[in-house]
C-alpha positions as CSV (number, residue, x, y, z in Angstrom):
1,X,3.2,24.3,10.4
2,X,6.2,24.2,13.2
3,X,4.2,27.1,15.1
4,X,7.0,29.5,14.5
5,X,5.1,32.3,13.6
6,X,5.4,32.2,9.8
7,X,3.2,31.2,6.9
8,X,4.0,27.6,5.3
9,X,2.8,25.6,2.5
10,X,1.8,21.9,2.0
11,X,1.7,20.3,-1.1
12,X,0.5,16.8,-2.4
13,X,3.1,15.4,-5.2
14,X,0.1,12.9,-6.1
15,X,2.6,10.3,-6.0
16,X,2.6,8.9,-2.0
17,X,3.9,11.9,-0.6
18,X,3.1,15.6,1.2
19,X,5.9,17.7,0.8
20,X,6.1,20.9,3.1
21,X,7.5,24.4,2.0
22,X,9.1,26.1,5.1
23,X,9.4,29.5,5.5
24,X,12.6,31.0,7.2
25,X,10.7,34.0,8.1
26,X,12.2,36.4,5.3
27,X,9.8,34.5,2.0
28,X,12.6,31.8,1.5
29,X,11.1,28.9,1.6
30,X,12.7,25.1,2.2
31,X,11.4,22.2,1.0
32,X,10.9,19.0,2.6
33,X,8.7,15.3,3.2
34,X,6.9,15.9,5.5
35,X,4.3,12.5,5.7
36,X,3.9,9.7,3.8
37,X,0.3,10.4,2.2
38,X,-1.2,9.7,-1.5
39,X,-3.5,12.5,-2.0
40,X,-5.7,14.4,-4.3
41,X,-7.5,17.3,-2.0
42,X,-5.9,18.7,1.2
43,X,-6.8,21.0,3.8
44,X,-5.2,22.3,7.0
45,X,-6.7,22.5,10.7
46,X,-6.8,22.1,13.9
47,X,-8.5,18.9,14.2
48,X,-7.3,17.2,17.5
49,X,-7.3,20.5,19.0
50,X,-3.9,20.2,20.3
51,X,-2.8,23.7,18.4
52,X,-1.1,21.9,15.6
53,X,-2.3,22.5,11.8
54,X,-3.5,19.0,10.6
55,X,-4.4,18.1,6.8
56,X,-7.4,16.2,5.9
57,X,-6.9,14.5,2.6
58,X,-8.9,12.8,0.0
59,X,-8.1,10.7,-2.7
60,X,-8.9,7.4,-4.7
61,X,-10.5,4.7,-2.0
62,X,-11.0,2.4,-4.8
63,X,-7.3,2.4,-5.2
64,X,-6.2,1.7,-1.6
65,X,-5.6,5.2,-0.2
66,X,-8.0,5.9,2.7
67,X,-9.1,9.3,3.1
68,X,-8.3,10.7,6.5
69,X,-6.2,12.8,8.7
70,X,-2.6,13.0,9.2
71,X,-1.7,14.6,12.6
72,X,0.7,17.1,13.1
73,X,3.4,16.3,15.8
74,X,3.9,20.0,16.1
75,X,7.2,20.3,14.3
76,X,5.4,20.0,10.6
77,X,5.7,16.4,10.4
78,X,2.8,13.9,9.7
79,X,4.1,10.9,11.2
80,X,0.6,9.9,12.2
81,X,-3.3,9.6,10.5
82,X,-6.8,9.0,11.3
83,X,-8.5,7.2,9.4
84,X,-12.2,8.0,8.0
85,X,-15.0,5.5,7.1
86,X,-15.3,5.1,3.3
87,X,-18.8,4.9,1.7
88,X,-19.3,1.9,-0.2
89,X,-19.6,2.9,-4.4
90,X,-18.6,6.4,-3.2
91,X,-14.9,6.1,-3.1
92,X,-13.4,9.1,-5.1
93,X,-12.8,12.1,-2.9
94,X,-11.5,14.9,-5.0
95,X,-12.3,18.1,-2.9
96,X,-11.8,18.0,0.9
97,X,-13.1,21.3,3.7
98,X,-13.1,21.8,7.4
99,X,-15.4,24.2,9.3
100,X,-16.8,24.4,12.7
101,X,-20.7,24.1,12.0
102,X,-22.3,23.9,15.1
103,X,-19.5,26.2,16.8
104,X,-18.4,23.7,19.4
105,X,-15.0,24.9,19.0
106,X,-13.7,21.3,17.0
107,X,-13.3,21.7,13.4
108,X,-15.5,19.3,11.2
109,X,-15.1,17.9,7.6
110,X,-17.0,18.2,4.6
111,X,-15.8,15.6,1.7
112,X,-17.0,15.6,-1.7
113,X,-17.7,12.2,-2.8
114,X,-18.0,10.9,-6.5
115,X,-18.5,7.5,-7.7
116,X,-16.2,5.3,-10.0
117,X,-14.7,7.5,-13.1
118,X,-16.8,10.5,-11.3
119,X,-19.8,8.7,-12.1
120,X,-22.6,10.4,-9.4
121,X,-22.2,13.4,-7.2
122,X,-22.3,13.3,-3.5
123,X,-21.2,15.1,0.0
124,X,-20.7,13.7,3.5
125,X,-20.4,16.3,6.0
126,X,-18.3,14.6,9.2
127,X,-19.2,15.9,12.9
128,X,-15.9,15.8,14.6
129,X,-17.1,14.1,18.3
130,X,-13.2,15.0,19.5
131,X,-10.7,12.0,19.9
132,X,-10.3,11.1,16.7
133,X,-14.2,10.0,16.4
134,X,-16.6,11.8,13.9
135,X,-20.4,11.2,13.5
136,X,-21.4,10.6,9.2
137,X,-24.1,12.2,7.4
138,X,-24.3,11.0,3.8
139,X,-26.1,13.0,1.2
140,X,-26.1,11.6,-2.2
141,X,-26.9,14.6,-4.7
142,X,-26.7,13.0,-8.3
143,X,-26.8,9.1,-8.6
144,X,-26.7,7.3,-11.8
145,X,-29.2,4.6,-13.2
146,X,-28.3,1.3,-11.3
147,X,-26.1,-1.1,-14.2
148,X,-24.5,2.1,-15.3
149,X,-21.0,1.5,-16.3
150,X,-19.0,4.7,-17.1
151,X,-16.2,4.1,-19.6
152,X,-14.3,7.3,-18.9
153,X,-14.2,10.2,-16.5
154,X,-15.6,12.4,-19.4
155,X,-19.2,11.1,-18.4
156,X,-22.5,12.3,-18.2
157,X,-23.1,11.5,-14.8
158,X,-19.8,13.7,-13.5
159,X,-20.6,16.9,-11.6
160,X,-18.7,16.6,-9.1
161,X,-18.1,19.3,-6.2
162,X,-14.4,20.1,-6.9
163,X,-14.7,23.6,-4.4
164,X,-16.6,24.0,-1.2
165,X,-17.3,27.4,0.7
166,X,-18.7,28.1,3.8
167,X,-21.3,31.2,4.7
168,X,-24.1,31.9,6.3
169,X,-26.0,32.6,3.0
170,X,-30.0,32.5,4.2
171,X,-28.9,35.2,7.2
172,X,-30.6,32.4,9.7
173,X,-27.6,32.6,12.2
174,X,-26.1,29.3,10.9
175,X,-23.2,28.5,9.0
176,X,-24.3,26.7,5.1
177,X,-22.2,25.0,2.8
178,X,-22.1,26.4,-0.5
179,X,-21.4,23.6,-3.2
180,X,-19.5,24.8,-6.5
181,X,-19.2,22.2,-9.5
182,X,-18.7,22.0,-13.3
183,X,-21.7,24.5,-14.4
184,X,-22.6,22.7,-17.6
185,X,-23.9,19.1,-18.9
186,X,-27.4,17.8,-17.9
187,X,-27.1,17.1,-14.2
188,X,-25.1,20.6,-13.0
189,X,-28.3,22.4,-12.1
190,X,-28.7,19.9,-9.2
191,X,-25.1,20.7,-8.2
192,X,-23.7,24.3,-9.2
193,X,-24.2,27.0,-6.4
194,X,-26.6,24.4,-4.4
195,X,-26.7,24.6,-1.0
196,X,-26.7,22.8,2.2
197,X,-28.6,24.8,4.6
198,X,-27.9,24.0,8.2
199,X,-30.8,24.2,10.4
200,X,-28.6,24.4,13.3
201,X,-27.7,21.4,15.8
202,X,-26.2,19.4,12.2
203,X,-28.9,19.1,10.3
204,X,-28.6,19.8,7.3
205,X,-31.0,20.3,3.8
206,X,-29.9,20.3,0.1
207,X,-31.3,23.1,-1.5
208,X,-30.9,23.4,-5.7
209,X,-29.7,27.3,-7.0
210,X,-32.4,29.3,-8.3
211,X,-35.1,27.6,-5.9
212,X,-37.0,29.4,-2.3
213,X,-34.4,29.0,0.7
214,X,-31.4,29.4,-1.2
215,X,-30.1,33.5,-2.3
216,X,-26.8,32.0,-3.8
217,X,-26.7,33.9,-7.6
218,X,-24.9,32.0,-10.4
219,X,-22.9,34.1,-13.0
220,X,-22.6,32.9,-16.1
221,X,-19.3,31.8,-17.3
222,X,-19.5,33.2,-20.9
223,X,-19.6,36.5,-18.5
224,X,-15.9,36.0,-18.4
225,X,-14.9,34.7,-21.7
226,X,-11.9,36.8,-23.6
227,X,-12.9,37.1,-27.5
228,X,-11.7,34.0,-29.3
229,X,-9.2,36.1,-32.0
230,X,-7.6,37.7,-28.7
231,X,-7.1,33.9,-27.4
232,X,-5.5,32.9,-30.4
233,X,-2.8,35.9,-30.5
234,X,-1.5,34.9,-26.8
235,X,-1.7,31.4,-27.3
236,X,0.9,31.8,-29.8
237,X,3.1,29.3,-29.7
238,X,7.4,29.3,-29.8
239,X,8.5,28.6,-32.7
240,X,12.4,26.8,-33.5
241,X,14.6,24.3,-33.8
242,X,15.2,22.1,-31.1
243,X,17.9,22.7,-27.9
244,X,20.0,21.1,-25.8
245,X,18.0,20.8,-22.5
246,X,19.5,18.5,-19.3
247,X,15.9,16.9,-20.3
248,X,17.1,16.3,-23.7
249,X,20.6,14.6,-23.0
250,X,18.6,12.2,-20.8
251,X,16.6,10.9,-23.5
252,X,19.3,11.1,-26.0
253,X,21.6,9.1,-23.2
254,X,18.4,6.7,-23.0
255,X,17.9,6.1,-26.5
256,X,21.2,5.3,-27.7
257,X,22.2,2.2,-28.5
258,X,18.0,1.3,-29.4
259,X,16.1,0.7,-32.6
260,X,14.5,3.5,-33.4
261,X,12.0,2.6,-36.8
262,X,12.1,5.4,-39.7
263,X,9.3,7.6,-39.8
264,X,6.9,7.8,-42.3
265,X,7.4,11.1,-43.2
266,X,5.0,11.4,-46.0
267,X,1.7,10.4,-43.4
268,X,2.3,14.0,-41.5
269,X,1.6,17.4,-42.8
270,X,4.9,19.6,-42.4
271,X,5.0,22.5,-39.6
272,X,6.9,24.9,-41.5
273,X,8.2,26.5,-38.5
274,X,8.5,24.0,-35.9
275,X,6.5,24.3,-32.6
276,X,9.6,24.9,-29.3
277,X,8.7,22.8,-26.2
278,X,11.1,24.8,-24.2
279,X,11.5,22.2,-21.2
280,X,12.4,19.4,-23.1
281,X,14.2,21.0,-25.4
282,X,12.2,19.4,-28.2
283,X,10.4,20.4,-31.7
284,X,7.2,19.7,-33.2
285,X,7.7,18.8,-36.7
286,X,4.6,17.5,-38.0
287,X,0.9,16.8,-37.4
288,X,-1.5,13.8,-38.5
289,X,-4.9,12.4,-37.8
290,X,-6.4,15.5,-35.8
291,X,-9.6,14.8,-34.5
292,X,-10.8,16.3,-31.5
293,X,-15.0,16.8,-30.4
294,X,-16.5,17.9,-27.5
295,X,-12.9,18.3,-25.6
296,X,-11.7,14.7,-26.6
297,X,-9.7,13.0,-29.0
298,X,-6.1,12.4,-30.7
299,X,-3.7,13.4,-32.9
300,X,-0.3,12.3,-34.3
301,X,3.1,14.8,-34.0
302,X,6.5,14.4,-35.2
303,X,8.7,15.3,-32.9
304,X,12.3,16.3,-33.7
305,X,14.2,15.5,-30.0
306,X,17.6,14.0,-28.5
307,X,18.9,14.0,-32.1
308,X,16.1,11.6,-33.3
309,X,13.2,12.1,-35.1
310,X,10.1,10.3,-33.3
311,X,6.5,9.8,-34.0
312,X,4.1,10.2,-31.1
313,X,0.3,10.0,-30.2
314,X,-1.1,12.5,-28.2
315,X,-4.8,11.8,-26.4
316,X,-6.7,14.4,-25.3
317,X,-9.6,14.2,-22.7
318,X,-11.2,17.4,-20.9
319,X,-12.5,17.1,-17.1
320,X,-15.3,19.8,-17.8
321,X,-16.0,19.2,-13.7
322,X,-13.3,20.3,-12.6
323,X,-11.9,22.7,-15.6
324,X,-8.8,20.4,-16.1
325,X,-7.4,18.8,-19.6
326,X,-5.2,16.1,-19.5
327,X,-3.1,15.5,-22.2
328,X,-1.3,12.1,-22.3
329,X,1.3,10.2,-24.4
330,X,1.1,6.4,-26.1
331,X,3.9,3.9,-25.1
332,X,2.6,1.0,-25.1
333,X,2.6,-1.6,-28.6
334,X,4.0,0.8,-31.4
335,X,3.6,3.8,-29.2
336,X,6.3,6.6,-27.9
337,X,8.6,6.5,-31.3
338,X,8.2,2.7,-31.8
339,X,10.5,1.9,-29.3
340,X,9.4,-1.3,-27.6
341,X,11.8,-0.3,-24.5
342,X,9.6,2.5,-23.5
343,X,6.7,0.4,-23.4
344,X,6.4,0.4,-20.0
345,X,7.1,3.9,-18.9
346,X,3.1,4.4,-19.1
347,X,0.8,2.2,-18.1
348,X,-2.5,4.3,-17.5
349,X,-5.6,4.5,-20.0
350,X,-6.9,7.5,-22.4
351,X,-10.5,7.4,-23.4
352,X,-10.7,3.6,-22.5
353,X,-7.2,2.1,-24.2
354,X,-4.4,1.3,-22.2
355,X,-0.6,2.2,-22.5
356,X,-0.9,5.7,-21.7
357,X,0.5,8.1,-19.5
358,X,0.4,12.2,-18.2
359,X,3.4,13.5,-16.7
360,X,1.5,13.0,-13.3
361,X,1.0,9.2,-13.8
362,X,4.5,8.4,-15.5
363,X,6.6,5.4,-14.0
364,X,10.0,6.8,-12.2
365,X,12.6,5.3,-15.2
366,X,10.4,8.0,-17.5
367,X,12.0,11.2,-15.1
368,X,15.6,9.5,-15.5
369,X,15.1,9.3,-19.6
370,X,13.5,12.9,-19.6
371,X,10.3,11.8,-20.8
372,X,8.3,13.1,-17.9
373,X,9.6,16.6,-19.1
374,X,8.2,16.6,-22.7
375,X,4.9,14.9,-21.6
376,X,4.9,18.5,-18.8
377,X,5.4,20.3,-21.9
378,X,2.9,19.3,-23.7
379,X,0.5,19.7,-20.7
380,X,1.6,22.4,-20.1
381,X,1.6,24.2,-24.2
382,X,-1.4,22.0,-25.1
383,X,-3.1,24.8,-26.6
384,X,0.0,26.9,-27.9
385,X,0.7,23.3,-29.8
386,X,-3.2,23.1,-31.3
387,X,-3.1,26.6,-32.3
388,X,0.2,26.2,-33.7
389,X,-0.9,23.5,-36.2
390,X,-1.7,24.0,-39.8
391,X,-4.4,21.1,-40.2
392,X,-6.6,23.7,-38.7
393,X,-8.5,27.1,-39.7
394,X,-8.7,29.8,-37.2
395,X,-12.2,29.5,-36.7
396,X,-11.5,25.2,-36.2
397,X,-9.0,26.0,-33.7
398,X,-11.3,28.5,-31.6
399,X,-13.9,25.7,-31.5
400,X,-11.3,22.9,-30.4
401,X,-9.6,25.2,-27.7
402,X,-13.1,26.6,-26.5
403,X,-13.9,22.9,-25.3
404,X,-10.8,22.3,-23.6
405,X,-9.0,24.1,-20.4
């Protein structure tokens, strides 16, 4: 990134920022802001042409954060951006590319594009004139009925691209855009291993998999599934009593001096040996009101954590589009514990209700009180904790996990 002859690394935080890992030339790496830019999908080139690596990001228009292109000043800073049109009712941009496709020597862009909650599935491919100009092609793959109102990401209507490849795959002499998405549901044949064939000169045609003009073979995931018993034996999870984690004197330094309501004890079914979340430094106690179809739903735990024992509600929903579960936490009403002083810590929606949050959406006081650390953990364990309950069978837990990444 600061043209110093070794291999860096970009991140997005998701949170406003880009944060740059610099090497030193030996593998240590640095870390660093390096531009002030809310993002979902990056990618790095050349696109002033000035010999500076340059990201093109993508994230939530509907939301207030333009996709574009923040410029590299050549020391690995993105001080300044570019820009790019939005499309009216087209304003999620979860996957971003760049490739030169009619091999003018100036890289283009290739955005995938998805409607409100991933509703519709579309791609805009971006000629890059030079000078931060760029000529549009829009190509709207999937669109849903006009009214339609999704209600949650975990839609009907969401196939969207989340991976884009280049390759000359009909041998013509012409770069094509391969087009990978979620391979299930009733839309992905449209979408999964399409094609854009490029004619040459930028024109381009959308050509469905398994169809004349386009050679791209689809392997079937269940090619690649482990048997289910052998996915319950390593998804055991740690089992003990809770530890003293710098996570968990946070909360306990957090919670003192609050209300915290007894527990109703008697409403959970008792984990005989208690589920570890090793980050926070908490236990799972207890279990209540599983009920989980089709990679959604809820359920109640007990959590033993900080010295306190605390009830929490745990929502589930599974991106099938772009193989990604997020599991997120109640605050608000009698939420996290049925501590009114937390209600505010999360403030985003599960499944249509409000007063939720994932570790990647929690407001800043919730890293201060450790809370963003047991809501990683549970991200990050979610299946360890579902196969470590006793609600379910063996054969329950196989179908539960089997819906869910």
């Amino acid at each position: 990134m600061n043209n110093d002859g070794t291999m860096d690394v970009v991140l997005t935080d998701l949170q406003g920022r880009l944060n740059c890992l610099m090497n030193d030339g030996t593998g240590r790496m640095s870390k660093r802001s390096c531009g002030d830019t809310f993002a979902f999908g990056i990618e790095l080139g050349d696109i002033d042409g000035d010999g500076h690596l340059d990201v093109v990001y993508g994230a939530h228009e509907y939301e207030g954060s333009p996709t574009g292109v923040a410029l590299n000043d050549g020391t690995g800073i993105f001080r300044k951006s570019w820009t790019l049109p939005s499309i009216n009712g087209w304003g999620t941009v979860p996957e971003v590319a760049v490739w030169d496709l009619n091999e003018d020597g100036k890289l283009d862009i290739v955005l995938s594009r998805a409607g409100v909650l991933y509703a519709g599935t579309a791609i805009e491919v971006l000629e890059n004139l030079g000078e931060g100009r760029f000529r549009s092609q829009f190509f709207p793959l999937v669109e849903p009925p006009a009214g339609y109102d999704a209600t949650a990401e975990a839609n009907e209507w969401n196939n969207f691209v989340h991976s884009i490849r280049f390759s000359d795959v009909d041998l013509d002499g012409h770069t094509d855009i391969l087009l990978i998405a979620n391979g299930r549901g009733p839309h992905a044949a449209e979408i999964h291993g399409s094609i854009l064939r490029n004619s040459g000169n930028m024109t381009f045609e959308h050509v469905r998999n398994r169809t004349a003009g386009n050679p791209v073979k689809v392997i079937e995931e269940s090619r690649f599934l482990d048997d289910p018993k052998l996915i319950l034996s390593r998804l055991e999870p740690a089992q003990g009593a809770p530890t003293v984690t710098s996570a968990s004197r946070a909360f306990q330094s957090a919670i003192k001096g609050l209300e915290v309501p007894d527990s109703d004890m008697a409403s959970y079914v008792d984990i005989p040996d208690p589920i570890q979340l090793p980050e926070s430094g908490a236990a799972i106690v207890g279990v209540k009101d599983f009920q989980m179809s089709q990679g959604r739903g809820s359920f109640g735990l007990l959590i033993s954590w900080g010295g306190e024992l605390l009830p929490i509600e745990v929502c589930v929903e599974s991106y099938l589009a772009n193989k990604f579960t997020a599991y997120r936490v109640r605050f608000s009403e009698s939420g996290f514990g049925g501590v009114s002083a937390f209600n505010e810590v999360g403030t985003h929606s599960c499944m249509g209700q409000p007063g939720y949050a994932g570790d990647w959406e929690l407001a800043p006081e919730g890293e201060r009180m450790g809370i963003r650390a047991l809501l990683r953990d549970i991200s990050t364990h979610g299946k360890s904790i579902i196969v470590g309950l006793p609600e379910l069978s063996d054969q329950e837990k196989i179908g539960v996990i089997s819906d869910i990444y």
